[in-house]
PyMOL CGO cylinders between C-alpha atoms (Angstrom):
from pymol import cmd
from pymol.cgo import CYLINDER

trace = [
    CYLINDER, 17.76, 1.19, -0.95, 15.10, -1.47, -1.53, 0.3, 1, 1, 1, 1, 1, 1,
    CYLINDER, 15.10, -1.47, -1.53, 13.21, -1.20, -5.11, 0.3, 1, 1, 1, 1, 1, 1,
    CYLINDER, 13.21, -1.20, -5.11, 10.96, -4.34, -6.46, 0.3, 1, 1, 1, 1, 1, 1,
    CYLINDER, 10.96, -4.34, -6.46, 7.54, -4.24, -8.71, 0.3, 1, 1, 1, 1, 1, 1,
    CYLINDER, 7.54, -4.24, -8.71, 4.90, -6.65, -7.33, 0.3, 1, 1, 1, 1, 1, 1,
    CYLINDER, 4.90, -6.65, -7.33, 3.04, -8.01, -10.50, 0.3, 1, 1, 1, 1, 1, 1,
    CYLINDER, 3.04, -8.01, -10.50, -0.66, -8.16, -9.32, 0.3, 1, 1, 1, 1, 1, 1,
    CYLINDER, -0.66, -8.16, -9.32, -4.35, -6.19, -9.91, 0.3, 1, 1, 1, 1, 1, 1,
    CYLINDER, -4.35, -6.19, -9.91, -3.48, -3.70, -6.84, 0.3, 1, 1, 1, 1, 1, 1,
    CYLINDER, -3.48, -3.70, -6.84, -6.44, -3.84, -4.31, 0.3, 1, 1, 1, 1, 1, 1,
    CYLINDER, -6.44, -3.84, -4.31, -8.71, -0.89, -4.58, 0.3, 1, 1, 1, 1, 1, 1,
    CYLINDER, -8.71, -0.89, -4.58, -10.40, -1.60, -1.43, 0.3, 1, 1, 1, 1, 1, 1,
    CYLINDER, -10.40, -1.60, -1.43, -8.66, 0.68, 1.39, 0.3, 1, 1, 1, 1, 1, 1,
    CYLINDER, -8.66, 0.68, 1.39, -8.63, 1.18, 5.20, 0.3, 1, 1, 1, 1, 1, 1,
    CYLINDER, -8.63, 1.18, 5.20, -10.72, 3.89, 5.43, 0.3, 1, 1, 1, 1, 1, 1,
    CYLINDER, -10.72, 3.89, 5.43, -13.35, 0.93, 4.27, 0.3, 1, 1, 1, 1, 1, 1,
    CYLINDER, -13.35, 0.93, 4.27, -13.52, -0.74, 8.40, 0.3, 1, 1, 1, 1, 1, 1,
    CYLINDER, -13.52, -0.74, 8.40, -16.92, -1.15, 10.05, 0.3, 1, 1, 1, 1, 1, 1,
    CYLINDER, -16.92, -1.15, 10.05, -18.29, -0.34, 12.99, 0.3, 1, 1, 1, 1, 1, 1,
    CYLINDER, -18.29, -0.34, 12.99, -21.30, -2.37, 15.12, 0.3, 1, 1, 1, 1, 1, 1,
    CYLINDER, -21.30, -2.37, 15.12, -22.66, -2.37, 18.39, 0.3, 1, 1, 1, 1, 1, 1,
    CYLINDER, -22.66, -2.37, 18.39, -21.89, -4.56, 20.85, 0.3, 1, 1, 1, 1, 1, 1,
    CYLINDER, -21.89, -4.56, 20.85, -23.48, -4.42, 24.37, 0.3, 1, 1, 1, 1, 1, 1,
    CYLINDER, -23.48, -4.42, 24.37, -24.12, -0.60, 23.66, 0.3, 1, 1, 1, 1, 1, 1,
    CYLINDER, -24.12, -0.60, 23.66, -20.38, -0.24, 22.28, 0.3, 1, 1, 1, 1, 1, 1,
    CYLINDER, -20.38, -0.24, 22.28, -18.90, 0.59, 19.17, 0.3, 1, 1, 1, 1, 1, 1,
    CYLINDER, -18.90, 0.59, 19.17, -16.84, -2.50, 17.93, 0.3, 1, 1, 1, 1, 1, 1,
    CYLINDER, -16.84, -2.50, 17.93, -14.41, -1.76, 14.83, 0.3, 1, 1, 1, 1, 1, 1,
    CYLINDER, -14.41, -1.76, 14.83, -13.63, -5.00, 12.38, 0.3, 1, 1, 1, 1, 1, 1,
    CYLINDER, -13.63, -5.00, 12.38, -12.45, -5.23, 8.94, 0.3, 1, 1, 1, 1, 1, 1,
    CYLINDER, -12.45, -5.23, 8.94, -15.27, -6.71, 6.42, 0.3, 1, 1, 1, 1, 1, 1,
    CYLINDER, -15.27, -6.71, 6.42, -13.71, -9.43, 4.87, 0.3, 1, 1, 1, 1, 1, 1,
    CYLINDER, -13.71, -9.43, 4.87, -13.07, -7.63, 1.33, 0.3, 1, 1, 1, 1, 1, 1,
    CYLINDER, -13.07, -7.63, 1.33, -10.23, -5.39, 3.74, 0.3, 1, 1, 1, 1, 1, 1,
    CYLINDER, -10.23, -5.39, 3.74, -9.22, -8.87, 5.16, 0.3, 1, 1, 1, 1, 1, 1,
    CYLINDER, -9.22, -8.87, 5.16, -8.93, -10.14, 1.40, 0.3, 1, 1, 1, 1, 1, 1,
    CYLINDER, -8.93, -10.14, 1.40, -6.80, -7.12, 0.05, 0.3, 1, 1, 1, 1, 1, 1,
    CYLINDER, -6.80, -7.12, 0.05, -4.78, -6.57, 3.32, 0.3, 1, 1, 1, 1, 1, 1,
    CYLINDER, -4.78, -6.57, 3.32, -3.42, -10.54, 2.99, 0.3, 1, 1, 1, 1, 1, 1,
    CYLINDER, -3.42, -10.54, 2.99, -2.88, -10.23, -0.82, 0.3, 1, 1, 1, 1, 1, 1,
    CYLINDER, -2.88, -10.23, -0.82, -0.59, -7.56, -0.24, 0.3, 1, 1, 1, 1, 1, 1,
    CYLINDER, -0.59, -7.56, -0.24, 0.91, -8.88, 3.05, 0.3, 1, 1, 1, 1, 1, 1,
    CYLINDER, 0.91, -8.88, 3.05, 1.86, -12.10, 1.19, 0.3, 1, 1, 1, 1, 1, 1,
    CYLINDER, 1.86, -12.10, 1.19, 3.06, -9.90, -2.02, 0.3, 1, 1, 1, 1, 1, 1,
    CYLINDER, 3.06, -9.90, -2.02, 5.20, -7.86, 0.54, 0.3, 1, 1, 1, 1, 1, 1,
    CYLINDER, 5.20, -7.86, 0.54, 6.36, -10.63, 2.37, 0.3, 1, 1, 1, 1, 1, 1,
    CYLINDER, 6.36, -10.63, 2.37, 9.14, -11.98, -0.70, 0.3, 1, 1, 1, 1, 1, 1,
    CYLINDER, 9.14, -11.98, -0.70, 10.89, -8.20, -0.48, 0.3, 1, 1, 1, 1, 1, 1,
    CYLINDER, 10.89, -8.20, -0.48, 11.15, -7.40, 3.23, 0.3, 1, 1, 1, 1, 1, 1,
    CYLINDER, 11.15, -7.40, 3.23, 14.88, -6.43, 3.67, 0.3, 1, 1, 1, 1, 1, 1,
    CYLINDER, 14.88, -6.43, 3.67, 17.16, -8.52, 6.04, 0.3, 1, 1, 1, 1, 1, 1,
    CYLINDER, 17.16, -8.52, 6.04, 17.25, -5.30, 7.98, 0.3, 1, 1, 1, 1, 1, 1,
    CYLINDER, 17.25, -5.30, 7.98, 14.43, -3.16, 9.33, 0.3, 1, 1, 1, 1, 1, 1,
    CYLINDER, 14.43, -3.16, 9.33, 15.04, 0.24, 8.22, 0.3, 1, 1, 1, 1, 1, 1,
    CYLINDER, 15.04, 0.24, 8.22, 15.30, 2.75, 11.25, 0.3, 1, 1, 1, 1, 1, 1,
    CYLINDER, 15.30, 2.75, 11.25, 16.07, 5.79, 9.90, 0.3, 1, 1, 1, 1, 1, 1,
    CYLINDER, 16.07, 5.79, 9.90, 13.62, 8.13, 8.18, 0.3, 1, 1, 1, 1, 1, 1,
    CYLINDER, 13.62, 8.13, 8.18, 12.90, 7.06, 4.79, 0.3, 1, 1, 1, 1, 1, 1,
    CYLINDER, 12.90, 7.06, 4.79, 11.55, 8.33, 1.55, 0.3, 1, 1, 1, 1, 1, 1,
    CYLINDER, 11.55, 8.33, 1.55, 8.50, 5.79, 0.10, 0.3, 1, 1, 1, 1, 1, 1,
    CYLINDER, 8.50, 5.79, 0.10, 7.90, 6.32, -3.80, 0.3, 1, 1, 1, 1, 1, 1,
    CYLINDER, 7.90, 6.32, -3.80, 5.28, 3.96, -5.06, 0.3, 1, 1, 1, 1, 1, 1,
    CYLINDER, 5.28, 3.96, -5.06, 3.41, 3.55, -8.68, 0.3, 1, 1, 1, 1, 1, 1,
    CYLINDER, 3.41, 3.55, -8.68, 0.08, 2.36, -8.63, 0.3, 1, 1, 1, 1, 1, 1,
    CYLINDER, 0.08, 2.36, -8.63, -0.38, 0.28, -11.83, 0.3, 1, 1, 1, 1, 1, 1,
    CYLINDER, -0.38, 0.28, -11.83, -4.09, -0.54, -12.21, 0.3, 1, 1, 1, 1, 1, 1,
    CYLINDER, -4.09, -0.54, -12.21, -5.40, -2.75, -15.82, 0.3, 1, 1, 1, 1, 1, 1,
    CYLINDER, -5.40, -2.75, -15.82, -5.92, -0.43, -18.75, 0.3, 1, 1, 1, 1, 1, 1,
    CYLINDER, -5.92, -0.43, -18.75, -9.59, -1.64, -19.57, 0.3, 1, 1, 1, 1, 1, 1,
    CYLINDER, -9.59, -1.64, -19.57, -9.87, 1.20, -22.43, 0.3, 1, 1, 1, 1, 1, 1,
    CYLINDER, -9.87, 1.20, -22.43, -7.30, 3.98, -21.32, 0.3, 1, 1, 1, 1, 1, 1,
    CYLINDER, -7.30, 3.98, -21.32, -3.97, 4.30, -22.44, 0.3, 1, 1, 1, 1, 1, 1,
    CYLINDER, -3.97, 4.30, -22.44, -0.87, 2.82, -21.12, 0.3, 1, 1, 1, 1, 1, 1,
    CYLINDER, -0.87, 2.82, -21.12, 1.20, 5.02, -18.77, 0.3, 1, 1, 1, 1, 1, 1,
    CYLINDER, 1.20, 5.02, -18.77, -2.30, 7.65, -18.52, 0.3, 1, 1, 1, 1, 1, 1,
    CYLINDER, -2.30, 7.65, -18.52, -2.58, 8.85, -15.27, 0.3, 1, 1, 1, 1, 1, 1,
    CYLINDER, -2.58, 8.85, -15.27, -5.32, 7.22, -13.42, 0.3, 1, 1, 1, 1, 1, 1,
    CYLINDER, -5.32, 7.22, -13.42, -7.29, 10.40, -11.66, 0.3, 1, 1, 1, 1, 1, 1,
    CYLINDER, -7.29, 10.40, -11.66, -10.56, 8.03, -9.96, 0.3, 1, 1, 1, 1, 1, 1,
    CYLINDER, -10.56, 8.03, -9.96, -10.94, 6.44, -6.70, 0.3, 1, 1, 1, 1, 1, 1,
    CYLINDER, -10.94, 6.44, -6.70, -9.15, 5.37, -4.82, 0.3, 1, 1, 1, 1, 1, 1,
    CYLINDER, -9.15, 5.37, -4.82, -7.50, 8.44, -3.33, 0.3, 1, 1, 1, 1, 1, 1,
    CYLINDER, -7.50, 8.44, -3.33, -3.75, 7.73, -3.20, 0.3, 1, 1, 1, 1, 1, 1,
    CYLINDER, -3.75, 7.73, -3.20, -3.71, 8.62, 0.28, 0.3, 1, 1, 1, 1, 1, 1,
    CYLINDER, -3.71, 8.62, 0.28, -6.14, 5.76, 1.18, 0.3, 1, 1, 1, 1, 1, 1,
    CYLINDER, -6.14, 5.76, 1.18, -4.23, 3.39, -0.81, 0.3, 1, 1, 1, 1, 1, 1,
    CYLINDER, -4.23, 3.39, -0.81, -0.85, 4.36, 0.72, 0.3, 1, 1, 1, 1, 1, 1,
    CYLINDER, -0.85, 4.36, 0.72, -2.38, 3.88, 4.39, 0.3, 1, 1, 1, 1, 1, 1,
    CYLINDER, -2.38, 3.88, 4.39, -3.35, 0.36, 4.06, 0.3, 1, 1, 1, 1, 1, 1,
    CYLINDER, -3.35, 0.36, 4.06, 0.08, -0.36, 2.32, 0.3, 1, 1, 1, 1, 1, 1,
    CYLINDER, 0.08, -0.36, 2.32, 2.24, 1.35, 4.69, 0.3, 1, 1, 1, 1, 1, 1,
    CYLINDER, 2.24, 1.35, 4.69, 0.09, -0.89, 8.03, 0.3, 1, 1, 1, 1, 1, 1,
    CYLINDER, 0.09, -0.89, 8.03, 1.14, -3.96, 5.66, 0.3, 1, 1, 1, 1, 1, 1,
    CYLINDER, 1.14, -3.96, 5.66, 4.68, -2.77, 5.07, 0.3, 1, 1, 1, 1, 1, 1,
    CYLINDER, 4.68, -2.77, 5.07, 4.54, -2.12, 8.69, 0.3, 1, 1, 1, 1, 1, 1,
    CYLINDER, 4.54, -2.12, 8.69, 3.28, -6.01, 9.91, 0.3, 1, 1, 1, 1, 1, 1,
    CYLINDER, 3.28, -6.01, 9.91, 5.77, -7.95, 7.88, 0.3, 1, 1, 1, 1, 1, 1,
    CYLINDER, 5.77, -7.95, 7.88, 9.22, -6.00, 9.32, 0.3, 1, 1, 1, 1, 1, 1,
    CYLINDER, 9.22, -6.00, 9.32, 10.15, -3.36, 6.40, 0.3, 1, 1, 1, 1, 1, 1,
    CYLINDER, 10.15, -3.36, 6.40, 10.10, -0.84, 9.80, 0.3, 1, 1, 1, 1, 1, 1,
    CYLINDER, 10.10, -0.84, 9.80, 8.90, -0.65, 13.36, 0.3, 1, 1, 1, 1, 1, 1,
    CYLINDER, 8.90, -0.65, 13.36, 6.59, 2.14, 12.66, 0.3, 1, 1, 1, 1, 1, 1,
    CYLINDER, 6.59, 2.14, 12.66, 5.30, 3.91, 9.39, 0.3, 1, 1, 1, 1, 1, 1,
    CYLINDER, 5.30, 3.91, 9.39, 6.39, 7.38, 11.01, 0.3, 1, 1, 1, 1, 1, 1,
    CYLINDER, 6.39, 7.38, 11.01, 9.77, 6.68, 9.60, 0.3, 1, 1, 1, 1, 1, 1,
    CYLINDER, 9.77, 6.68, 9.60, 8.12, 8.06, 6.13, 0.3, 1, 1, 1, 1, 1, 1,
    CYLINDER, 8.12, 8.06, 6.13, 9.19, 11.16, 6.06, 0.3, 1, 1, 1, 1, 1, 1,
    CYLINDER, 9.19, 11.16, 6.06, 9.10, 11.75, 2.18, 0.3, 1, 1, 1, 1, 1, 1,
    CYLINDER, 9.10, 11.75, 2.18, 5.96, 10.20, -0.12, 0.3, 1, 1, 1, 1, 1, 1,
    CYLINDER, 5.96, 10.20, -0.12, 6.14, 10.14, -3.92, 0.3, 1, 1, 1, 1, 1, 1,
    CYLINDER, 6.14, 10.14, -3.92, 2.48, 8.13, -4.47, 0.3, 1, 1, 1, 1, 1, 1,
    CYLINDER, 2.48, 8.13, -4.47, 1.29, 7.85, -8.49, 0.3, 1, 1, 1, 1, 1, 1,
    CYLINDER, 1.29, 7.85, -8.49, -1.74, 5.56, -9.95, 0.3, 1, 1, 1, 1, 1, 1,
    CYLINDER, -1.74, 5.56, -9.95, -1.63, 4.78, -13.63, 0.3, 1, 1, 1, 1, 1, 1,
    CYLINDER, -1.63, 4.78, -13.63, -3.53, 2.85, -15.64, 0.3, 1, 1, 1, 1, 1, 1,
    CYLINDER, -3.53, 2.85, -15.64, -1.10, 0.15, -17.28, 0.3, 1, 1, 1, 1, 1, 1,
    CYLINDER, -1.10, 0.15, -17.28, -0.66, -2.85, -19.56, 0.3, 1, 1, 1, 1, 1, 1,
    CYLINDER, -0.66, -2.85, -19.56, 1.44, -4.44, -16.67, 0.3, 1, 1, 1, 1, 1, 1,
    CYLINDER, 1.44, -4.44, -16.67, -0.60, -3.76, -12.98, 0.3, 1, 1, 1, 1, 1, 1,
    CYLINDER, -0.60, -3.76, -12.98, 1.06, -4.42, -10.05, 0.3, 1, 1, 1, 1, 1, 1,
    CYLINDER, 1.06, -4.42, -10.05, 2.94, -2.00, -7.57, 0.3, 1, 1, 1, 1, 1, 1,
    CYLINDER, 2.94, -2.00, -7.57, 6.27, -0.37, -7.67, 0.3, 1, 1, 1, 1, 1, 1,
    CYLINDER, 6.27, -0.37, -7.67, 7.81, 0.23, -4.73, 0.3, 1, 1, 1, 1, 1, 1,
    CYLINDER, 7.81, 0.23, -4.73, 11.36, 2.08, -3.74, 0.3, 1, 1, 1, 1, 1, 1,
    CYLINDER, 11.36, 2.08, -3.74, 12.56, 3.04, -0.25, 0.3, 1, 1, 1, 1, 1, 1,
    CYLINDER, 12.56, 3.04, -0.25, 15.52, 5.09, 0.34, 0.3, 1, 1, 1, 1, 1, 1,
    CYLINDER, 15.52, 5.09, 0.34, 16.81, 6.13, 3.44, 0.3, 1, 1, 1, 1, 1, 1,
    CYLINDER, 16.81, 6.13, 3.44, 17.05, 10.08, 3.91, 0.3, 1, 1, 1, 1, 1, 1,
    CYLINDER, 17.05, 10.08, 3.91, 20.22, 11.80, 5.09, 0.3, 1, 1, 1, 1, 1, 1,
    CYLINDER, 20.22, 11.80, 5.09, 20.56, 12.88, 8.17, 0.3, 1, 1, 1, 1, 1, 1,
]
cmd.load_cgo(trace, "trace")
């Protein structure tokens, strides 16, 4: 099991946020640079818990989205953009680049909350399933 809390204001900008131009009459993809900003903050965030060993095995990924209270409660559910699904996606592709697994198909379980909090920052816990 790996479980750590990265103390941070959790990116709200999310993969489903890359561009597309034209170049010599064909669609080019790229990541504005807000995507480039929140996809290195969380890279170098994930980077000081990546386990000596990859995980291989299916695995169950449980994550708490902490955002700044601003004028909701502590511990209130946060139930605005951005879609937890969106979120996890750009996490997972980070996970992914700095060796917590090969691939992101190894998720085979999701537990994803947001909340609004006097402490933001991400909690993360893997487990690995039984076989």
């Amino acid at each position: 099991m790996t479980e750590f809390f990265m103390a941070m204001i959790p990116p709200t900008v999310t993969h489903q946020e890359k561009q597309v131009r034209i170049a010599s009459s064909k669609p080019v993809f790229y990541e504005p640079q807000e995507l480039k900003n929140a996809r290195a903050k969380l890279e170098a965030h994930l980077s000081l818990y990546v386990p000596e060993k990859e995980y291989a095995c299916g695995i169950r990924l449980m994550t708490k989205w902490c955002f700044p209270c601003g004028k909701h409660k502590d511990g209130e559910y946060r139930i605005t953009r951005p879609d937890t699904d969106n979120l996890q996606k750009l996490l997972k592709d980070c996970m992914t680049q700095v060796g917590f697994w090969k691939d992101d198909a190894l998720v085979a379980s999701e537990i994803t909350e947001k909340f609004w909090s006097r402490i933001p920052g991400i909690y993360i816990r893997i487990e690995e399933l039984e076989t």
